[in-house]
N, C-alpha and C positions, 0 to 999 in steps of 0.2 A: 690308282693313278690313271691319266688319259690313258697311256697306252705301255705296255712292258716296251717294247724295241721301238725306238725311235728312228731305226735308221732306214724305215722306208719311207716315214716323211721327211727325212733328209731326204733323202735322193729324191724324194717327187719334186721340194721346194728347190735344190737346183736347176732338176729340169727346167721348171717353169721360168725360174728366174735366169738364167743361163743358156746353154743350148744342148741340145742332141751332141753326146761325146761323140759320138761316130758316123754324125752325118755325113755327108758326098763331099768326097777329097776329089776332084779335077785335075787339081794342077799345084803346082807350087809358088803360085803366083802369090803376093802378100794383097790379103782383103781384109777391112774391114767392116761392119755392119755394127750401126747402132738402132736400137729398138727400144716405143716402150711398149711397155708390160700393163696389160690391167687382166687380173685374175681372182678368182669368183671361185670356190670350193664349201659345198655344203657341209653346215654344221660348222665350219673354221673362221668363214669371212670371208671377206672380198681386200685386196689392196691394188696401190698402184706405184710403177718405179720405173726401171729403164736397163736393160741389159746392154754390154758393150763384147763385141764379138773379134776378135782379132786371128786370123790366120796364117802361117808362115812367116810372121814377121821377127819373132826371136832366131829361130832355125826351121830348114826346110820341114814339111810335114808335123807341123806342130799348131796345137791350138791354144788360143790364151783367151778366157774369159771372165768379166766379173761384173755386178751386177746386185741390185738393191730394190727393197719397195717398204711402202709406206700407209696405215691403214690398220685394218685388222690384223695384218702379219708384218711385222715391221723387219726386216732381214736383209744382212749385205752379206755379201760371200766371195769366193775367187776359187777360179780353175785351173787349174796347165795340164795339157798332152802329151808327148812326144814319143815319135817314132825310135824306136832303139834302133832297131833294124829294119830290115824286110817283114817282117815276123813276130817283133817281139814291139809291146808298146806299153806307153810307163803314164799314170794319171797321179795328181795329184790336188787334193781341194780342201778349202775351208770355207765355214758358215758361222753366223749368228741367224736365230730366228725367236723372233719373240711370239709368239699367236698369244694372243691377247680374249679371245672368245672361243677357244674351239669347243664345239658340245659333246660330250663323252655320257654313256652308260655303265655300269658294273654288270649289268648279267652278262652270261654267255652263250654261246651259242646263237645258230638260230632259230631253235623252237623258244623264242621269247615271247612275254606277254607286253605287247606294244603297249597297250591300253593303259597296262599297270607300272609301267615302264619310270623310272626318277633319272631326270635329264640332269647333268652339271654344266654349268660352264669351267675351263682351268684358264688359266693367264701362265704361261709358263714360259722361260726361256731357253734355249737349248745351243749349247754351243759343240761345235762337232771338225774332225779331221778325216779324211780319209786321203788313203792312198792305194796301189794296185796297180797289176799289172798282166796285159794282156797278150799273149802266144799261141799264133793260128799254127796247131800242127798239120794240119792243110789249110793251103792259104787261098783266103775268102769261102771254108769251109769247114773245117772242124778247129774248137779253140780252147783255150781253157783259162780261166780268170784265179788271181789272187789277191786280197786285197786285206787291207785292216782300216779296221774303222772307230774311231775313239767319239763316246758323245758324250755330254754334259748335259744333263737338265733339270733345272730348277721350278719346283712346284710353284709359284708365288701366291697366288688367290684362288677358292674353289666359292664357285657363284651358284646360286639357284637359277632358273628359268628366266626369272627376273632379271637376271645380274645384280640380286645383293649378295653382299661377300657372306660365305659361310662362318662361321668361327668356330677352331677346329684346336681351342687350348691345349697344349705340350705339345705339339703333333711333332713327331720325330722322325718322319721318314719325307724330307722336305726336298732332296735331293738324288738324284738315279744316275750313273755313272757303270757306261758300260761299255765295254772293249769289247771288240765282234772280229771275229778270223771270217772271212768269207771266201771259199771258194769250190768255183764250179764248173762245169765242163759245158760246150756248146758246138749243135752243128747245123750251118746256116747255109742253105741252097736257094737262092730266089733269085729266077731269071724273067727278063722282061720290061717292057716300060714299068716307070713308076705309078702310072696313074691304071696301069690293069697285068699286077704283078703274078708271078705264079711260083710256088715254094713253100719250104717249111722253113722254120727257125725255132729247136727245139733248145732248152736250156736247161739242166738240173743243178743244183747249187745245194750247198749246205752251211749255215752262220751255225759258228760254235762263237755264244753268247756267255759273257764270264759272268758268277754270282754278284751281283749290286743288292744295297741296302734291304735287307731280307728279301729278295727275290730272289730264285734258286737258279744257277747257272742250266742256260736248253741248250742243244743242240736242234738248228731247226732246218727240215730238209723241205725243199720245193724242185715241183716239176713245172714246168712254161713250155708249152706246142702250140706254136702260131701258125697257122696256114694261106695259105693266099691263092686263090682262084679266078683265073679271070672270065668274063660271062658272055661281054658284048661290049667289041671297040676300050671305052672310055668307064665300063660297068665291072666293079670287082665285087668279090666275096672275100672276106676272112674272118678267121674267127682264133678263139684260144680255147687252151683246156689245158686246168690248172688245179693241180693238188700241192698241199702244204700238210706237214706234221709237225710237231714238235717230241723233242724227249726231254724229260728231265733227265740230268746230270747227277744229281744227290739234294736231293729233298730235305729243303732247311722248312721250318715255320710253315708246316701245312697241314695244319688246323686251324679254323678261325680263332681260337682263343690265345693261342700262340703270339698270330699275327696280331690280334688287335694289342695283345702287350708289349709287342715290339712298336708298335702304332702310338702305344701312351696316350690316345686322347683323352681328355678329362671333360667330358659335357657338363659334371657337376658344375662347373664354373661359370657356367652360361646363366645368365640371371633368365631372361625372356625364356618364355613357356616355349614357345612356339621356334625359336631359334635353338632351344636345347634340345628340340625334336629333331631338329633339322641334320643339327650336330650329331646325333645319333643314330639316325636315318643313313648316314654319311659314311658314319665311322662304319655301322654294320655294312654295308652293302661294299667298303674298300675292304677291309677284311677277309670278307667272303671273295673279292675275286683274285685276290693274292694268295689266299689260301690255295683257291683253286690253280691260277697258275703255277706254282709251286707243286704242287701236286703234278700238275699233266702238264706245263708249259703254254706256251701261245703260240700258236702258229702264222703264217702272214695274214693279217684283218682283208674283211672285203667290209667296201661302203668307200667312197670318194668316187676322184676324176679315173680311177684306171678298173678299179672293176666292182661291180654294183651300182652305176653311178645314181639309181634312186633311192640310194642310201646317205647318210651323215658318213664322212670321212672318219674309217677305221670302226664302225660303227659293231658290225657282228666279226666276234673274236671268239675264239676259241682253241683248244690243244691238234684239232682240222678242220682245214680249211678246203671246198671245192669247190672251183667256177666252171663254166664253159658260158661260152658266149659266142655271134654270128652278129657281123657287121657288113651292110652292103654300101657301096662307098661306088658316085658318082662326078667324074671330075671336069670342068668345065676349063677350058684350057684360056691366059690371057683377057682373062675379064677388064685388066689395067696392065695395061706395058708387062712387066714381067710377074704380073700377080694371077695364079691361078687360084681356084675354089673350090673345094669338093660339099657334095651332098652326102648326106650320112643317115642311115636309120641301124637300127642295132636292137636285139634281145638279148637277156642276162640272166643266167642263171642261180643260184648260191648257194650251198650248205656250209654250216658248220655246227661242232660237236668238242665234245672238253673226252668222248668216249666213240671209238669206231659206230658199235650198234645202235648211236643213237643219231646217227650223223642224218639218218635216211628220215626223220619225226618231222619235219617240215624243210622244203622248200623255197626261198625266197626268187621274188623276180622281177627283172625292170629292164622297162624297154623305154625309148625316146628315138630323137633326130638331133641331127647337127648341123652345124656348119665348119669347115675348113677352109682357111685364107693362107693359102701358100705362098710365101716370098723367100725367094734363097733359100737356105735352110732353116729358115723358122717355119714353122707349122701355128698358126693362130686356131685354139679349137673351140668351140659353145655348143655346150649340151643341156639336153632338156630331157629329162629321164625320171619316170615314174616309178616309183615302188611299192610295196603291200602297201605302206601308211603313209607315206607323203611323197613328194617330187623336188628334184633341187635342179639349177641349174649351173653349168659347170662353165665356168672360162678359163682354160689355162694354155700352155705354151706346149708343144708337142700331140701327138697322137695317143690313143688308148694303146695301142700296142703296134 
């Protein structure tokens, strides 16, 4: 399948389509902001829609968002905020997202062989709720999150390179339905203007992911250390450093022969030579990475707009995941009435591995530039990021981190 956990491309496709849950609260005054959206993510597509932004207008310190687009990702959603207390603060969201083209691979890892590599396209649609809640045990300093997350998603079409549909007779595992506990602790110190900040913002978390349709229930832990440095005036540094693991729960179907029974696909059926290869080519290489996952789990993917970005979206998977990366960010203040801009260059680093000892067998890496168009609290971002074998370029809504 595209990907075992769906729920970080939820939350990117909020972002993008929506706003920063925690951007700068001022005052309790009621705003609104409406914006469109046109966003560009490598390997998925590009679309175009319109977010609708509302602040304090239900009750003081509350956010109400919701927001749609059209295109390669066709997807509407809604958000709400609210402050409980001083302290204590309560979300709640839903989405539809249909991605219509995203490009997926079955190997793992990243000591992959690019060259030898079999691209899919999937058409899938994915429907999702989340809720959660957030409590500073120091307040604007240490916190900690709880949340749950319910998502639906539905395989419809697996495409070749070309975009012709695969044919994939009996296939039984057509749908992925999966309940995620998420929570995690955080401690956020960052004093200074905004355009040359200084601080950490460290985050650890754990999704306990429930068993779906022969995939075996993980437990998946992440660490997030961002930092911020400022250099000169209007000149910052930051950067992250980020590990992922997974565990398995209890190991259903981790064998490939197991999995491809529970897969049921029947290639016999396939009249055409060359489509019954395809079909086979398909069935093996889903097999094998369900196996595999089942076996060690997945941990968070790198490749897209948040890290790797000279990668295809969710691209190198595996049971660990590790990034670091450094971004130097220069801001130009007022370029239009209330619109600033920042300059961006950034390097990236990556591993992953399905086995600790092998995590160290290659390195991946991608560097580029950007642009940022700051208005209110939207952040408008465009990246151009190279990696071992290609380059993508990124438009979405928000900051890398």
């Amino acid at each position: 399948m595209k990907k075992i956990f769906y729920i970080l491309y939820i939350f990117i496709s909020v972002n993008i389509l929506f706003v920063n849950a925690y951007a700068q609260r001022t005052d309790n005054t009621p705003q609104h902001s409406v914006v469109p959206i046109f966003i560009n993510i490598g390997g998925v597509g590009g679309a175009y829609g319109a977010g609708y932004l509302n602040r304090n207008f239900f009750a003081n310190d509350s956010i109400f968002a919701l927001g749609g687009s059209l295109g390669d990702i066709v997807s509407g959603g809604i958000f709400y905020e609210q402050a409980l207390s001083q302290r204590l603060r309560f979300n709640i969201s839903g989405a539809y997202i249909n991605s219509k083209t995203a490009l997926t691979s079955y190997q793992r890892g990243s000591n992959q062989d690019f060259d030898k590599n079999n691209y899919y396209r999937l058409d899938t649609s994915t429907i999702f709720a989340n809720s959660s809640f957030r409590y500073s045990l120091v307040e604007s300093f240490l916190y900690t999150n709880a949340g749950l997350t319910l998502s639906d998603t539905s395989f419809n079409e697996f495409k070749n390179e070309n975009d012709e549909v695969i044919n994939l007779p009996d296939l039984h595992i057509t749908n992925l339905t999966i309940l995620s506990l998420n929570l995690s602790m955080g401690l956020e110190y960052i004093r200074g203007a905004s355009e040359a900040p200084l601080g950490v913002d460290w985050n650890l978390g754990v999704d306990i992911n429930s068993e779906s349709s022969g995939y075996s229930g993980t437990n998946v832990l992440s660490s997030t250390l961002n930092y911020y440095v400022p250099i000169y005036d209007k000149l910052n540094a930051t950067g992250q450093l980020f590990y992922s693991q997974a565990f398995v729960r209890e190991r259903i179907f981790d064998s490939k022969e197991e999995v491809s029974e529970e897969l049921n696909i029947d290639c016999s059926q396939v009249s055409n030579a060359g489509e019954r290869i395809e079909c086979e080519e398909l069935s093996d290489e889903l097999a094998y990475f369900i196996s595999e996952h089942n076996k060690y789990g997945t941990a968070e993917a790198l490749g897209g707009p948040i890290k790797l970005r000279g990668f295809f979206y969710n691209q190198i998977r595996g049971a660990i995941t590790a990034y670091t990366a450094l971004e130097t960010r220069y801001t130009i203040n007022s370029i239009f009435n209330s619109v600033d801009m920042e300059i961006a260059v950034f390097g990236e680093l990556g591993q992953s591995a399905d086995k600790r000892k092998n995590l160290d067998d290659k390195t991946l890496h991608s560097y580029g530039g950007g642009l940022r168009v700051l208005y209110n609290d939207f952040v408008y971002r465009i990246d151009y990021a190279v990696g071992n074998e290609n380059s993508y370029v990124t438009a979405v809504v928000g900051r890398s981190w």
